[in-house]
Structures are given as C-alpha cells and as structure tokens.
N, C-alpha and C positions, 0 to 999 in steps of 0.2 A: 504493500500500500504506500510506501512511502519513496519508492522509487516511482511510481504513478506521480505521487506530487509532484517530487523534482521535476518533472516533463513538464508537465503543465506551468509552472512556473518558468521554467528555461527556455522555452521553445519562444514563446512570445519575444522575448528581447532581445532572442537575435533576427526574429521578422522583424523587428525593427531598426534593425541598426542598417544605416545607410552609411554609403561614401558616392564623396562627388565623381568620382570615375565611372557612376551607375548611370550618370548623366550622359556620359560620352555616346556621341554617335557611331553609328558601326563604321567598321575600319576597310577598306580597301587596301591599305599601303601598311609601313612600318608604326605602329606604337609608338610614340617616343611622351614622355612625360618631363619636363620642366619643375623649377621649385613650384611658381606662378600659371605657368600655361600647359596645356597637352596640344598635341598635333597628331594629326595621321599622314603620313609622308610617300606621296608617291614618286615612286626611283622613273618610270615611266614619264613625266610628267616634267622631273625634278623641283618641285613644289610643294605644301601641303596640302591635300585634296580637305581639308580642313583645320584649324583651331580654334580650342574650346577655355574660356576663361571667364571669371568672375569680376563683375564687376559690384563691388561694398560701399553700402553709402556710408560705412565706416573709417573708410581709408580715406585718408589727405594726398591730395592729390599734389604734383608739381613739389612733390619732397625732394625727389633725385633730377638732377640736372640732364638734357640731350646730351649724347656723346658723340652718337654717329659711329660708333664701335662696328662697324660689321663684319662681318664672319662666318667663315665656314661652320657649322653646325656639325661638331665630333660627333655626336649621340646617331646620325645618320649611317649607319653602316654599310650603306652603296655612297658614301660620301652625297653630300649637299651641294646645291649651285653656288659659284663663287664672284664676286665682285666682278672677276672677268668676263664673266658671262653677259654682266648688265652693260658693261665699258663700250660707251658710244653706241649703244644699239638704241637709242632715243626713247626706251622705255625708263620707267621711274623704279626702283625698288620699294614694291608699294607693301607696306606692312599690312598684315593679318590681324593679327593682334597688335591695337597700337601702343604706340610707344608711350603718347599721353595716358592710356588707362592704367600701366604698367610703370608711372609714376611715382608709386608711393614709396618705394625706395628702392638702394643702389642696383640688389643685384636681379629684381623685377628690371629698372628699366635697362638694365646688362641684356636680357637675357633675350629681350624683344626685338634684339639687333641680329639674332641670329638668319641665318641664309635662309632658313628653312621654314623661315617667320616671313621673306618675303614671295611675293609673286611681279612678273612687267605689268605693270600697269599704264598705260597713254598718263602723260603729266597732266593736261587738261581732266584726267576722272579724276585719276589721286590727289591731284591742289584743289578741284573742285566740290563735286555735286558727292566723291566718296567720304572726303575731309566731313563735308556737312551730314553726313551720316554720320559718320563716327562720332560728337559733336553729339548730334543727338541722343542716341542710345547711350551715349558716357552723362550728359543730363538725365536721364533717365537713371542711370546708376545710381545716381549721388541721393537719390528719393528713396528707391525701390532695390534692392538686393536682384541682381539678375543673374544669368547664365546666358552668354551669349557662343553662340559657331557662326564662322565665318569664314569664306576662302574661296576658290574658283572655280566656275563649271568648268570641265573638259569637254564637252560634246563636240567642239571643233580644235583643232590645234596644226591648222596650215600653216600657221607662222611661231617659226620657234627661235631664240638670242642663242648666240653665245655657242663654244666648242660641246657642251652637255647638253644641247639644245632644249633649252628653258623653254616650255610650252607656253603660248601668250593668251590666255583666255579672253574667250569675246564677251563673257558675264561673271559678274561677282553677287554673291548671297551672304545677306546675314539672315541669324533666325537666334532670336531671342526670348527668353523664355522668366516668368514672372514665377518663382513657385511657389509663393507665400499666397499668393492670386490665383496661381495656376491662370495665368493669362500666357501668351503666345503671339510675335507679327515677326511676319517674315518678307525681306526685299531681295527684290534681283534687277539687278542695274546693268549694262551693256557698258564693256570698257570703253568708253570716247565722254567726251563733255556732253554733262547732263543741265538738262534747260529743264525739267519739269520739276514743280512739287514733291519733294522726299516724300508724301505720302500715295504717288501716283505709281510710286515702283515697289508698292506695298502685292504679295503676291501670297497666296495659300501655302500653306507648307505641305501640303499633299503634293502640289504642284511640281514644290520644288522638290521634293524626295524622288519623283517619278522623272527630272530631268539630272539629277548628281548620281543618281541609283545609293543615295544614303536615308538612313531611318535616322531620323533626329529625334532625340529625347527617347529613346525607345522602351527607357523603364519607367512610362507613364503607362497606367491603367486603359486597358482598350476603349473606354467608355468614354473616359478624358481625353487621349490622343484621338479620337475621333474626332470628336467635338469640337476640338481648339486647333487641330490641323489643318481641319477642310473649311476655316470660315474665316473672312476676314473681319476684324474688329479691331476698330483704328480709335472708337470712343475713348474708351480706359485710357488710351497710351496718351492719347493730347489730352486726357483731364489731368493725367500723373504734371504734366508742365503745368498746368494751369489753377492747381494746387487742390482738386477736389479729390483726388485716390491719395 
C-alpha cells in the first residue's frame, strides 16, 4: 500500500516539470545550444534553418556594448559560414537572433555575433522594414515574457555568396509565442525593402509550418496549437503597446 502512495504522489511532478528546450521546434539540421540562444543549423544551407530565444521583461537591456565580434561558430561541426563568405557579395550579415535582445550582458551579446547566428540578407530588408520588426517584438518583450523563432525559408536558393555557398533566402519568418496568454502571430516578409505595415506580413502559423516543413511550438496541447496556429489575431499584440494586456 505504501509503495501505491509513493506513485501517486511522484508521478504528478515530474508531469510537471518543464524545460524550455520542450519549446524548440523540430530540427532539420545540427542541434546546437548556446548559454542564451538555441539554433538548428543546416550544413546544406550553411545557415540556421532557425533560432529560438527568450525575450524577459526582466532583463535590462543595452547593459553590454556592440562589438561587431564575428565568427566562425566552433559548436558547428561541418564548420559554419565565414566572414568570407559575406566579403563584397552586397549582402548584409543579417542577424537571427539580434544582437539588441541579446543585450543584457557581455557574453549574451558575444554570442549573437556568431556565423551561425547570421543569414544574407538585401541591406534595404535588414536596415529596414526587418530592423522595424525586431523593434517591435523586442517592445513586446519588455511587457510580456515571450519565446520567439526566427530564420529563413529555403524553398528557393538560386542565389548563393561566398566559397560554402551561403544560401540567400527570398523570405524570413518570425513566430512568437505568448505563454502566460498562450497567444501566438506569426510574419513572413520577402528579402528586399518593405513599404507595407508590419502588421500586413502578419501570416498563420499553419501556413508557415507547411512552407519551412517545421512544427513550431510542438509541445503545445493539440487543442491549443490548433486554435492559435490556424488564426490570425493581431488585437492582443497592439493592445500589449497600447497598454491594455
């Protein structure tokens, strides 16, 4: 009888015990985990077909200064794309995970500078309409505790930099995720200079799963990932600015 009890008691809290790695979306490519960020890293590609990181509205941002450090990324075990790659190819080294969220000290914003952290990006996306994304969802941070993925479709890759030939992808997605709300908005923007409304490239996350072939958030209950992947709701996220969530 009293090995019965123990069960009943034990069972329950490890159903509960979570880690943020349950979050990650499924993997295509290499694993690779950071102090601060995760990535999944395709050798195909030389890129990360995503990065996964938290943004706290606990954390002070602008603690640690830019350095511009970048680098090869060792943890890549087919080796990562290298500065050379990007050297006069007119693309931008556009960061994944940026560099401003990854702020709050030294070796967070060390770590953001890695190769594997970047993707080409056209200069007109990444000083533009992506900058004002990032921008947004990092406001959004500073309110609400999120989990954001972010990184590049492959469905096309005609044009590639460099002697490892860096894939130049024609869209980039984020897909952010609220889970104290269990809210969810996801965007996909085309690499060139964007003219329209951040909330105009606001896109379904079903949408987007069935064009990266990735399951985002996939340890969400089938009831909840239904529901919050297939529908757009843009209300929540402009009231979080406007000070009503």
């Amino acid at each position: 009888m009293k090995k019965l009890i123990f069960l009943f008691i034990f069972c329950p809290i490890i159903g509960y015990t979570q880690s943020i790695n349950d979050f990650f979306p499924t993997s295509n490519g290499q694993l690779v985990n950071h102090t601060y960020y995760s990535l999944s890293y395709s050798e195909k590609h030389e890129q990360a077909e995503w990065v996964f990181y938290e943004i706290k509205k606990e954390r002070m941002l602008s603690v640690a200064k830019r350095k511009d450090n970048f680098r090869i990324d060792k943890k890549i075990s087919t080796n990562s794309a290298t500065l050379l790659d990007y050297k006069g190819s007119g693309f931008d080294r556009g960061h994944l995970a940026p560099a401003q969220d990854l702020s709050f000290n030294a070796t967070a914003m060390s770590e953001s500078f890695f190769m594997s952290n970047m993707s080409p990006q056209h200069p007109s996306f990444n000083r533009g309409i992506w900058k004002k994304l990032e921008s947004l969802v990092r406001d959004w941070g500073t309110i609400h505790n999120i989990y954001v993925v972010t990184g590049p479709v492959f469905n096309d890759c005609s044009i590639t930099i460099g002697t490892n030939d860096v894939c130049v992808p024609k869209y980039y997605y984020k897909v952010i995720y609220e889970p104290q709300e269990k809210r969810m908005i996801s965007f996909l923007l085309p690499n060139i200079k964007g003219t329209k409304d951040l909330y105009e490239y606001v896109c379904t996350t079903d949408s987007l799963e069935k064009i990266t072939n990735i399951d985002f958030f996939q340890i969400l209950e089938d009831d909840l990932e239904n529901k919050i992947e297939s529908t757009i709701e843009k209300e929540f996220w402009t009231d979080i600015l406007s000070g009503k969530k």
